[in-house]
N, C-alpha and C positions, 0 to 999 in steps of 0.2 A: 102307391107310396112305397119307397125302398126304405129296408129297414136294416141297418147292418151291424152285425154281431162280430163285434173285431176279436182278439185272441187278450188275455190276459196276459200284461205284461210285468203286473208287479213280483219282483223278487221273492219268491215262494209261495205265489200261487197256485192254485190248483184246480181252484174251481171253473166253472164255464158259466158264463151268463145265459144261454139260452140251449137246451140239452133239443135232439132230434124232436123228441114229442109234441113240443110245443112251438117248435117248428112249423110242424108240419099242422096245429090248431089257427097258427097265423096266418097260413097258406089260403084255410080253407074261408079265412075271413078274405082272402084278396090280396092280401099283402104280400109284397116281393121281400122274399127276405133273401141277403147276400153275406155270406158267413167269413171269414177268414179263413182261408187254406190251412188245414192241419191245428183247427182250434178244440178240438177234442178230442187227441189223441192222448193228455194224460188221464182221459178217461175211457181209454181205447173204445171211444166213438169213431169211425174212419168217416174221412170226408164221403165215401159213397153213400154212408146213413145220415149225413146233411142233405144230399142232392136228392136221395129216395124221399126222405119228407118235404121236399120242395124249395132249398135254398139252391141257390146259385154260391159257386166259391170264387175267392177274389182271393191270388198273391200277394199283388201291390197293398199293402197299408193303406198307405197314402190314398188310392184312388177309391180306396173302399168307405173312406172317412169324406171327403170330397165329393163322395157322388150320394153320400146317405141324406136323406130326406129324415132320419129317427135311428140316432145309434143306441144299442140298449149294451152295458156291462155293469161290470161290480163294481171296482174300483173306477177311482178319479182320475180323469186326464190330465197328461203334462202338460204343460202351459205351450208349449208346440206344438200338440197335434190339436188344440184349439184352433191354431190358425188353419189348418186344413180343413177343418168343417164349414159347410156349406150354411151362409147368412141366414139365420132364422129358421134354421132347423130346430130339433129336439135332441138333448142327449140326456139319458137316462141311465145311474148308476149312484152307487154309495160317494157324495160330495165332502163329508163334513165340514159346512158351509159355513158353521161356527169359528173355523180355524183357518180358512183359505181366502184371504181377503184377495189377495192374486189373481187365485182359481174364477174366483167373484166376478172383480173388474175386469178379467180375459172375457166370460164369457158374455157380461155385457155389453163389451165394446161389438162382439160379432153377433150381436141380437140373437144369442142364444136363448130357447126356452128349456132353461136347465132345469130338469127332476131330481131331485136330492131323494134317493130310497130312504134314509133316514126320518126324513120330515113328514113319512104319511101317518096322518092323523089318527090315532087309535079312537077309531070310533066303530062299533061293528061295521057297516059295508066295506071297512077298509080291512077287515082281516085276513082277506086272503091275498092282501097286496105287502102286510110286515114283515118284511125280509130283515128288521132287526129281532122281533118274535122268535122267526122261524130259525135263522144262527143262531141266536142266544139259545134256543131250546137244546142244539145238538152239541155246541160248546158245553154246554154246564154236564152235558152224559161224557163227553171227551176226558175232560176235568177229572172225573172221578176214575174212566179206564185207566187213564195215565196217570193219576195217585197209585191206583191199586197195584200196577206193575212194578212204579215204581217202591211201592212203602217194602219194606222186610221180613210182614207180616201178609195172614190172609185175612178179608175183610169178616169173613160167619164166625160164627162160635161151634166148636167141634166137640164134641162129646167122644172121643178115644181111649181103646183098652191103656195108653199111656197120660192118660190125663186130660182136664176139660181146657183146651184153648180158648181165652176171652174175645169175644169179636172186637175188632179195630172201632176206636174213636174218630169220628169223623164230627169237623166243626164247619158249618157253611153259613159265610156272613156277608149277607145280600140275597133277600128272598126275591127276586126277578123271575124272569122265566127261566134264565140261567142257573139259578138259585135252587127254586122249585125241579129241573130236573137233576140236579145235583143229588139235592136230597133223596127223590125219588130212586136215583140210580141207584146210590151207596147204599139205600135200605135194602132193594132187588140182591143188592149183592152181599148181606146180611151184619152189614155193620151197624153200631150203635151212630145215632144223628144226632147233633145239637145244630139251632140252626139262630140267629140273630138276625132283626131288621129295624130298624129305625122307626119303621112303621107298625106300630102296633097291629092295624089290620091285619095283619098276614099271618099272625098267631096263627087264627083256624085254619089256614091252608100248612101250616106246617104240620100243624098237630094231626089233619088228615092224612097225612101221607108217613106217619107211626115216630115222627120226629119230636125232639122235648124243645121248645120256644125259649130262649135264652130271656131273662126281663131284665132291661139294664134301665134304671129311672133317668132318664135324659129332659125330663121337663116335656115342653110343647113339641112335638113333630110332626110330620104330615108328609102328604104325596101331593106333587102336583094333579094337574086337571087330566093327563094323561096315564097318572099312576108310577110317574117317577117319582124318588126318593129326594126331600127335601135338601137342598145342603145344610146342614151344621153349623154353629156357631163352634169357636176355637174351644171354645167351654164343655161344650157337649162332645165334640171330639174325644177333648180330653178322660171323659168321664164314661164315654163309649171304649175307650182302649183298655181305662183301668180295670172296666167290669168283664171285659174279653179275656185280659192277662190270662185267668185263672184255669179258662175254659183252654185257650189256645196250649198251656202247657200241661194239661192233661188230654191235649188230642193228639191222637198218632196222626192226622190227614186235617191239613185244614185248606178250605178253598173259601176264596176272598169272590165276590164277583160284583163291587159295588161300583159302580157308576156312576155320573151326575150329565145329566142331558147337556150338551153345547160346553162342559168345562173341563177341565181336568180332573182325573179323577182321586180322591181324596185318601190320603195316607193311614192306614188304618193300623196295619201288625207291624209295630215297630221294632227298630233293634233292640230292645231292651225283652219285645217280645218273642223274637224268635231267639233270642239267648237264653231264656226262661222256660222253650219248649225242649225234649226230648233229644240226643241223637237218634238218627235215624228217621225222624218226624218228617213228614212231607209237606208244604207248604204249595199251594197252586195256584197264582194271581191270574184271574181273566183280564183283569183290568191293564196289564200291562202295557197293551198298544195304547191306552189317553193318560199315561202317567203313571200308575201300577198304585194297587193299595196295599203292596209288600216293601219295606225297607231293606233296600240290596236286588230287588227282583231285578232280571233286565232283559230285554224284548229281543224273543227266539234263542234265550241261553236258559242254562240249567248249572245254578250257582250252588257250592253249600257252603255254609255259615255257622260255624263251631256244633259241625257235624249233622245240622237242618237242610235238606234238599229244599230251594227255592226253586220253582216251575216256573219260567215265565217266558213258553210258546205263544208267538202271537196267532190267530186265525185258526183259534183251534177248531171251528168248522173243517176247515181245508183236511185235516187229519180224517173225516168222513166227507171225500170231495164230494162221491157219488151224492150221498144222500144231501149233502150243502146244495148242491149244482142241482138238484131236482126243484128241491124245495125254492130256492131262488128263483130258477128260470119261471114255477108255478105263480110267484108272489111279480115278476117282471109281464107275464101272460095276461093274469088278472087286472093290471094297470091298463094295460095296451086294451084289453077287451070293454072295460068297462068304459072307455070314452073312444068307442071304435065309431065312426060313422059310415054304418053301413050301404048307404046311397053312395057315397061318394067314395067309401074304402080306403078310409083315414082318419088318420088320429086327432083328434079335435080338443084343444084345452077351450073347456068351460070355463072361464075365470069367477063365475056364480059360485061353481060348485066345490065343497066344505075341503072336500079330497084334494083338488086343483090347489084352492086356494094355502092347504098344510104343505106339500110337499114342491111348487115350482119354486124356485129361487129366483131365476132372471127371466126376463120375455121383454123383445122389445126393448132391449135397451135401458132396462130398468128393473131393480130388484121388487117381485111382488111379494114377496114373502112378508107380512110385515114382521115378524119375529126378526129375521135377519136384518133388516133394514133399521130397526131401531138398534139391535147389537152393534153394526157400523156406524151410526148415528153419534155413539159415543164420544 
């Protein structure tokens, strides 16, 4: 089975889908793998440490996409290099299949069996396949480096022959894995934490990690079956913002990381509230690539706002490619392995199995997914 590892080509990328190491894990199951000429050299991997762990390099694009029997990256392909892929192959990377009806019917018209990384089912045997996990975890540490640099202040409490400096307020709203090392960071780095979630459950995991749990009375909330964050009523919204005000402008660093699985993401620190925060305050929306839950944020600038720094880098993994490009290619590894057929030394979709059935979108000419297929249904 040929498996090929094209180069990343969306505009400020960084990362690599498949690092030497596991490379050379692939190899040892049988698999041909064929890389792109010079696809990890922003991580000064030289092609000679693709070929030493057993890929093959291809110049041509095109004949690398064309000759692949299972292409694995991160991002989503252009609706053109669809056409170059080989009928009833596999192609495996971040789709967001919620928002690409295009992307969709491209790939089914070429009986693609598309893998959406997005859509593996959090169930434990799939843990070591969540490449939305494993970037959200180094995004929410990113978040708070890039507060700290940027804020005016330092984040600890200093006890000096000139006086006691207060440690920085840090407000983090959206307790996710994003969330969770958010908070974790900025305590490591001695600042004070308040933290906010819709879902009450998460108290105890804030309160572990030496952070105070915001309580804002919103009525009924909940997580989905996977532990994403309910959406909102326009009501609760509203009553989520009001009880935030108070918090956001007594924090020097506030970081947003709310979400909503397949929708846009929901508007949370308005301009009313970053007018009511601090000059000098820092503001850091992760959310900015599915909509941004900052009013004014905008994807890959750095805004301010009657003297409030608005953050709003997209992929902020990519700012730790290394360690993004490890963890990925480990979470792209563990798929490949776990429906590897070792007799025959290839990659086999189980359409039984729980993993198969969360994460394919199309096969055959048709969407398996059923989540997607009732979202298009509409």
């Amino acid at each position: 089975m040929n498996i090929a590892v094209p180069k990343e080509v969306h505009p400020g990328e960084t990362r690599v889908a498949l690092i030497p190491e596991h490379i050379a894990k692939l190899a040892e199951m049988g698999a041909h793998i064929t890389a792109e000429t010079g696809i990890g050299q922003k991580l000064n991997f030289s092609d000679e440490d693709y070929v030493k762990a057993g890929a093959s390099l291809e110049a041509d694009r095109s004949n690398l996409l064309q000759t692949a029997d299972m292409v694995l990256r991160i991002r989503k392909p252009a609706l053109e290099e669809i056409d170059l892929l080989k009928e009833e192959s596999t192609y495996v990377s971040l789709l967001d299949p919620f928002n690409e009806r295009e992307l969709i019917e491209a790939l089914m018209k070429k009986r693609i069996a598309a893998i959406s990384m997005e859509m593996i089912p959090r169930i434990t045997r799939a843990q070591k396949m969540d490449v939305l996990s494993s970037q959200a975890n180094l995004a929410g540490y990113v978040a708070v480096i890039i507060a700290a640099e940027r804020l005016d202040k330092i984040f600890p409490m200093m006890m000096t022959p000139a006086g006691t400096i207060a440690p920085a307020k840090v407000f983090v709203i959206g307790v996710g894995i994003a969330g969770l090392q958010a908070i974790a960071t900025a305590k490591r780095l001695g600042a004070r934490v308040d933290a906010f979630d819709t879902r009450p459950v998460v108290e105890e995991q804030v309160k572990s990690l030496g952070a105070r749990f915001v309580k804002i009375d919103l009525g009924e909330t909940g997580q989905t079956k996977d532990g994403y964050a309910k959406a909102l009523t326009d009501e609760q919204l509203q009553k989520q913002r009001e009880g935030m005000a108070k918090v956001c402008a007594a924090a020097d660093v506030v970081i947003t990381t709310a979400q909503l699985f397949g929708r846009k993401a929901p508007l949370i620190v308005t301009e009313d509230m970053v007018a009511g925060m601090a000059k000098g305050s820092v503001l850091v929306d992760l959310a900015v690539e599915s909509g941004g839950n900052v009013a004014g944020s905008q994807a890959n600038k750095e805004v301010e706002v009657d003297g409030v720094r608005i953050i709003g880098l997209a992929n902020l993994p990519g700012e730790v490619a290394i360690n993004a490009s490890q963890m990925f290619s480990s979470n792209l590894f563990a798929l490949v392995a776990e429906f590897w057929n070792k007799e025959e030394k290839r990659f086999v979709l189980d359409s039984e199995d729980e993993i198969i059935q969360g994460c394919v979108i199309t096969h055959q000419g048709k969407i398996l997914n059923e989540m997607i297929r009732k979202h298009y249904q509409k």
